[in-house]
C-alpha positions in Angstrom: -24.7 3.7 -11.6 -25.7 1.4 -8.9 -23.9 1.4 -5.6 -23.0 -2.3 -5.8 -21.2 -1.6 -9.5 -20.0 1.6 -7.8 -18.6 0.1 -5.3 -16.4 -3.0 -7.2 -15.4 -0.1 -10.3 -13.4 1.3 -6.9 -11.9 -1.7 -6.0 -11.0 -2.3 -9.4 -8.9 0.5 -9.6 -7.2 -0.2 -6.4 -6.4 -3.2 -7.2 -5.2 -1.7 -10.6 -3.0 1.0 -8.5 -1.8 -1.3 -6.1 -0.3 -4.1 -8.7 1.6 -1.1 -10.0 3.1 -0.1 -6.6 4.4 -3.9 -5.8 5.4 -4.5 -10.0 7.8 -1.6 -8.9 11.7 -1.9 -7.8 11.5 1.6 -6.7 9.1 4.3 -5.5 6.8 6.4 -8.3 5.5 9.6 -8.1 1.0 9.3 -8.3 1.5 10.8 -12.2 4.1 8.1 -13.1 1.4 5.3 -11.2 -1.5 6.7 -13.2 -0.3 6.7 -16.8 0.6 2.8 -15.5 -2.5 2.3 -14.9 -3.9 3.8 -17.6 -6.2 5.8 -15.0 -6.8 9.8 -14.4 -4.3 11.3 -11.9 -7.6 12.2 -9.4 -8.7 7.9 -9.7 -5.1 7.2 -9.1 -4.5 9.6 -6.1 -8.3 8.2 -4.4 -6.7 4.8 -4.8 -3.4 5.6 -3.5 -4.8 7.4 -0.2 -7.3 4.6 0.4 -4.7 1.8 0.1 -2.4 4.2 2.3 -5.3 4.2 5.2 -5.2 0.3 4.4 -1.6 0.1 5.1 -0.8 -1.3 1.6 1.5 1.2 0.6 4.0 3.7 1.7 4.1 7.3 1.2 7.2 9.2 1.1 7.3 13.2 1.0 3.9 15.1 0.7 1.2 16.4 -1.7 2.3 16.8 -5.4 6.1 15.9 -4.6 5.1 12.5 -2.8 6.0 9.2 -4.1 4.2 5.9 -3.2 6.0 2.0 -3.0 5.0 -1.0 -1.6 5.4 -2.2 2.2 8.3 -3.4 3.1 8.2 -6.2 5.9 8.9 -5.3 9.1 11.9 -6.7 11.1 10.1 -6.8 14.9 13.0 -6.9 17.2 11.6 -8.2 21.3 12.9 -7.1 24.3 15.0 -10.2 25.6 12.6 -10.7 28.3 10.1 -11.3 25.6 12.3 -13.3 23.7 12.8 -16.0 26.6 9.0 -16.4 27.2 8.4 -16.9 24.0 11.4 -19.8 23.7 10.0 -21.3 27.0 6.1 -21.1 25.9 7.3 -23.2 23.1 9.1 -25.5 25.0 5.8 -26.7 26.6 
């Protein structure tokens, strides 16, 4: 197989793992992702770590007792101080 196909059959399944991971209400184990996915448990757990590095999913607990869901959005809470420049840089 050519690097290029190589390259897109990987994304393919990430894509595949991650639509799995935001379809879901609540966190899945990688075993639970995979049958899914209709994917192996070693394709799923590649996907899963990469989109991990990515910051596309969360990971809760470790190795075989882990279970993966989507990112949640962050509430970023400023300093006050931070909070008034901001209000008077947009009053300009």
């Amino acid at each position: 197989m050519d690097d290029g196909k190589a390259q897109q059959q990987i994304t393919t399944y990430r894509m595949r793992v991650l639509a799995v991971v935001e379809s879901s209400p609540h966190a899945l184990t990688g075993r639970e992702i995979a049958l899914a996915a209709c994917m192996s448990y070693k394709q799923t757990i590649g996907a899963l770590n990469a989109l991990y590095n990515y910051g596309k999913v969360q990971r809760h607990g470790r190795k075989f007792m882990a279970r993966w869901s989507r990112v949640l959005p962050q509430q970023h809470c400023l300093h006050p101080l931070d909070e008034m420049f901001l209000r008077m840089k947009a009053k300009k």
